[in-house]
N, C-alpha and C positions, 0 to 999 in steps of 0.2 A: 441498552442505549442505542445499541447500533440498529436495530431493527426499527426501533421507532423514532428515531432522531436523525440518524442517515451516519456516513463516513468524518464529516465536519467534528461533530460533538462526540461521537466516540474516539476520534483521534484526541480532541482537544481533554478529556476524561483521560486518556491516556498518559497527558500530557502535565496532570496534577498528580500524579505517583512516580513518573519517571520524570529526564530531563529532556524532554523533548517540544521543541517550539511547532508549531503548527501556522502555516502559511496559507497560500489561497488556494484552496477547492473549489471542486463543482460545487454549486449548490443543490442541483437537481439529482434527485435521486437514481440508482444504478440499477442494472440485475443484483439481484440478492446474490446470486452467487457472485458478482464481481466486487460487492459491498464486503461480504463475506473474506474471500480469496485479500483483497486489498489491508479488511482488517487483520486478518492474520498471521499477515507478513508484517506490517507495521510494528504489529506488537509484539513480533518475535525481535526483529533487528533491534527496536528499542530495549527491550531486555539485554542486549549483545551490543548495546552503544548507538544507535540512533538519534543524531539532534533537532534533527530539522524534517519534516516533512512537508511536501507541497503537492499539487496535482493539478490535470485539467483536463477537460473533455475536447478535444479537437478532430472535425472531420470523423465521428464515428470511433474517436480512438479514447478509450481512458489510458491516462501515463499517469504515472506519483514515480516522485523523487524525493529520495531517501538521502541526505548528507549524515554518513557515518565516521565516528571516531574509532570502531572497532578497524583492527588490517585485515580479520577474517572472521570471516561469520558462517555459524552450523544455521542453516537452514530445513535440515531434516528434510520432510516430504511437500514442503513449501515447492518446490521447481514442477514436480509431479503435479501437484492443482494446479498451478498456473498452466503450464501445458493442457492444461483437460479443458480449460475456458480459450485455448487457444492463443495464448499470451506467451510473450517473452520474458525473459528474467534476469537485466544485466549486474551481476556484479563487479565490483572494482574497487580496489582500494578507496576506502573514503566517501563512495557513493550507488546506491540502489537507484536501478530505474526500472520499474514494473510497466509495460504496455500490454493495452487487454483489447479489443475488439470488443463494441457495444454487441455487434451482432454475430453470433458464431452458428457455421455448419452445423454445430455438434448438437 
């Protein structure tokens, strides 16, 4: 779904097995690797208690925001891809913030 339907409708698929709401996205499609990296964090924090997600494209930046009920989350090698796309990884009690660069060095 993710490949052919973008971030939107994989999230909101996500969103019919777990309890997670889904808010406004981009519409417009990402780098696969940043569509990729963004679905796979989603679906792990929701696994780990994830309710809300939302995101947006600003000035060349993608961000999604995560409102979590879990107080800590295993992310495994989740931090390590995001760093490879050149992105940051805030966690914090009760909320994820993913920032990615449309356009990376790398």
């Amino acid at each position: 779904m993710l490949k052919d339907e973008g971030l939107p409708a994989a999230f909101r698929a996500l969103g019919e097995t777990d309890d997670l709401t889904v808010g406004e996205l981009p519409v417009r499609r990402l780098p696969d690797v940043l569509e990729t990296t963004a679905y796979l964090l989603v679906a792990e924090v929701t696994r780990q208690g994830a309710r809300f997600v939302t995101g947006a494209v600003v000035n060349d930046w993608f961000s999604l925001d995560l409102r979590v009920q879990a107080e800590r989350l295993e992310l495994g090698e989740l931090p390590d891809r995001v760093r490879a796309v050149d992105g940051t990884l805030e966690v914090r009690p009760g909320h994820v913030v993913l920032r990615v660069p449309l356009r990376s060095d790398r």
